[in-house]
N, C-alpha and C positions, 0 to 999 in steps of 0.2 A: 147481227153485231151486238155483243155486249156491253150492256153498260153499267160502268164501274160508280156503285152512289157512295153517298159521304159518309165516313169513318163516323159510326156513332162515340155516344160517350162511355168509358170505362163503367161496367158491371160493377155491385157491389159485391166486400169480400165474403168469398165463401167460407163454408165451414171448415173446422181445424181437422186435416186430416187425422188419420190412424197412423200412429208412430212406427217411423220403418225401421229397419232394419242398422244395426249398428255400425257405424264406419269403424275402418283401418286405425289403429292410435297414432293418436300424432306426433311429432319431436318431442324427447325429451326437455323440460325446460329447465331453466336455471336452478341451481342445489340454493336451498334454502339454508335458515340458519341455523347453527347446532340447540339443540332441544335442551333443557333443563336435565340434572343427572338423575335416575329413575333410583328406584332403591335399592340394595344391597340384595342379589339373588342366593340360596340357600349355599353352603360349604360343599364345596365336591369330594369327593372321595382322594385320600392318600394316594400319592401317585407313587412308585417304585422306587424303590434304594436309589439313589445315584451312589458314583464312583467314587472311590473311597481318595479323600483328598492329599497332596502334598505331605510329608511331615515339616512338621512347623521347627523354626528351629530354638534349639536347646537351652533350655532354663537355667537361672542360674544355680549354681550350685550352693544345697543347705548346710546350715552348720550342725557339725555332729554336738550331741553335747551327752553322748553315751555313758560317756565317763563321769559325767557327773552325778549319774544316776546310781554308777554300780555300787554296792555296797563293799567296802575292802574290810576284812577282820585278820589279822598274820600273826602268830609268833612264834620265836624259838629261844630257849632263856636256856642257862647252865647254870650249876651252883659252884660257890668256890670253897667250901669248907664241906668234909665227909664227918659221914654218923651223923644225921640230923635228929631230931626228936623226935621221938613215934607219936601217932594215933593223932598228929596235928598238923596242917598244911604246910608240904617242905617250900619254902622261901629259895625259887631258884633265881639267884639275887645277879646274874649276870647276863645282860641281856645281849643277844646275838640281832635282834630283830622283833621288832613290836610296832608293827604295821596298825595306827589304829590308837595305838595307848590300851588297849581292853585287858591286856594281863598289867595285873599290878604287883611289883617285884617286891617291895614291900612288906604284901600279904601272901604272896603265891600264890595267888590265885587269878584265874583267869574268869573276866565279868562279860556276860553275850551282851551286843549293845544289835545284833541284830540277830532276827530269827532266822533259822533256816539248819542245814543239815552240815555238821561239822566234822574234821576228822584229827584226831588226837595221837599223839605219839609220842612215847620215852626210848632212850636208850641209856639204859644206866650202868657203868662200872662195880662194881664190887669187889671188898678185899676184907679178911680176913674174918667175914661173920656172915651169916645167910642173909640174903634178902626177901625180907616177904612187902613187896610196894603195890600199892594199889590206884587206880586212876575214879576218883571221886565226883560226883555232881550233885550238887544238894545236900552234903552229908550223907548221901549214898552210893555204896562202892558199885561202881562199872564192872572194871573186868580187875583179876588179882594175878599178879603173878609172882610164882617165888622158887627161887633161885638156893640151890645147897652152896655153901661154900668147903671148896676141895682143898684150899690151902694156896692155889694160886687166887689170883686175878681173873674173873671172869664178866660179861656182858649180858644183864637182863632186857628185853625188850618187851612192847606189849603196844598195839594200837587197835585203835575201832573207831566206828563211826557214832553220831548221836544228833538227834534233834535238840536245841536248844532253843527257850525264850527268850526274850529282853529280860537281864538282868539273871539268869541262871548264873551257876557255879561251879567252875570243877577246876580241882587243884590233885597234885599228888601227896600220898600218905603213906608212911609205912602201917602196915594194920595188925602187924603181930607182935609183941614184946620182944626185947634183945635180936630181933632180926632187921637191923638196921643197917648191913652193910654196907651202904651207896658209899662209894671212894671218888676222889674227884684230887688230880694234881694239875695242877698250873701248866707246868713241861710238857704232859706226855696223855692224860688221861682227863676225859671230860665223861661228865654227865647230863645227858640234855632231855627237857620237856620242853614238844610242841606240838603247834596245831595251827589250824586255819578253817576258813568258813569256807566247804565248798560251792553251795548256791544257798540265798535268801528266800525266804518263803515267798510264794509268787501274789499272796495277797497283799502282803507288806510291798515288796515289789512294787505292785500296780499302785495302790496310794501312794507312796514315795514318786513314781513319777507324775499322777494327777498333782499332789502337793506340789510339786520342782514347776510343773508345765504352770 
């Protein structure tokens, strides 16, 4: 028969074992709190075009102020009395149009108040004497033109183009002695000088609008 003796007292503790092997991970736990903002990471690279957006709608409309700009120079003059004086600017004392004020009827003569490229023209009457008339700028003849007279009534003309500066001069002349026929009647017969400014010089131009703007 065995016999069972009395439970002694508890051992002391043993040594710390050798670390085993890793457990299973366990539940996720509660999300903490959000972290302070860390610093600005490096600029990424351009991403692709996007789609080209909406048209936006319409602006309003500017005010032109074109015409403020453009340079006018116009005229067409007649004279009322024939045979004028030779070798001196003829006084075509009747004005049809003087866009500007720049021909002065006065003096006959027509003053550039802007530069640029101009185009000139007479048609003159004559009666009973040759015409020799000439289209002047400066004191210097242009173009000449002269006309026999047959005994009738007949019609000289003459046009051309020119550059002009501020403040040039061109008027008409007769430039030969005793060949003064220019005829001009009220009723029936006119004699007319004119002209106008085709376009302004494009550098005057551009300052004229920087100065306006």
């Amino acid at each position: 028969m065995e016999v069972v003796g009395v439970k002694g007292k508890v051992g002391p503790t043993g040594k710390i074992g050798e670390r085993g092997e890793r457990g299973p991970a366990g539940k996720r736990g509660p999300m903490g709190d959000n972290g302070s903002e860390g610093p600005p990471g490096h600029r990424g690279r351009d991403g692709e075009k996007g789609d080209k957006g909406e048209r936006g709608p319409r602006g309003t409309a500017g005010i032109c102020k074109c015409g403020s700009l453009l340079p006018k120079s116009a005229f067409s003059v007649g004279i009322t009395s024939s045979y004028p004086a030779e070798k001196t600017p003829i006084k075509f004392n009747k004005v049809l149009f003087n866009e500007g004020g720049h021909y002065n009827p006065q003096t006959g003569k027509f003053i550039c108040a802007y530069p640029g490229v101009y185009y000139f023209s007479y048609d003159i009457t004559l009666a009973n004497k040759h015409l020799a008339i000439s289209l002047v700028q400066n004191g210097q003849y242009r173009i000449k033109t002269f006309d026999a007279n047959t005994g009738n009534h007949d019609v000289a003309s003459g046009s051309t183009v020119m550059f002009l500066n501020p403040e040039d001069e061109v008027w008409m002349e007769i430039f030969y002695s005793d060949q003064n026929g220019l005829f001009t009647d009220p009723s029936w017969a006119d004699s007319l000088f004119s002209g106008f400014l085709l376009y302004a010089d494009t550098n005057y131009f551009d300052t004229l609008a920087a100065d306006y703007a």
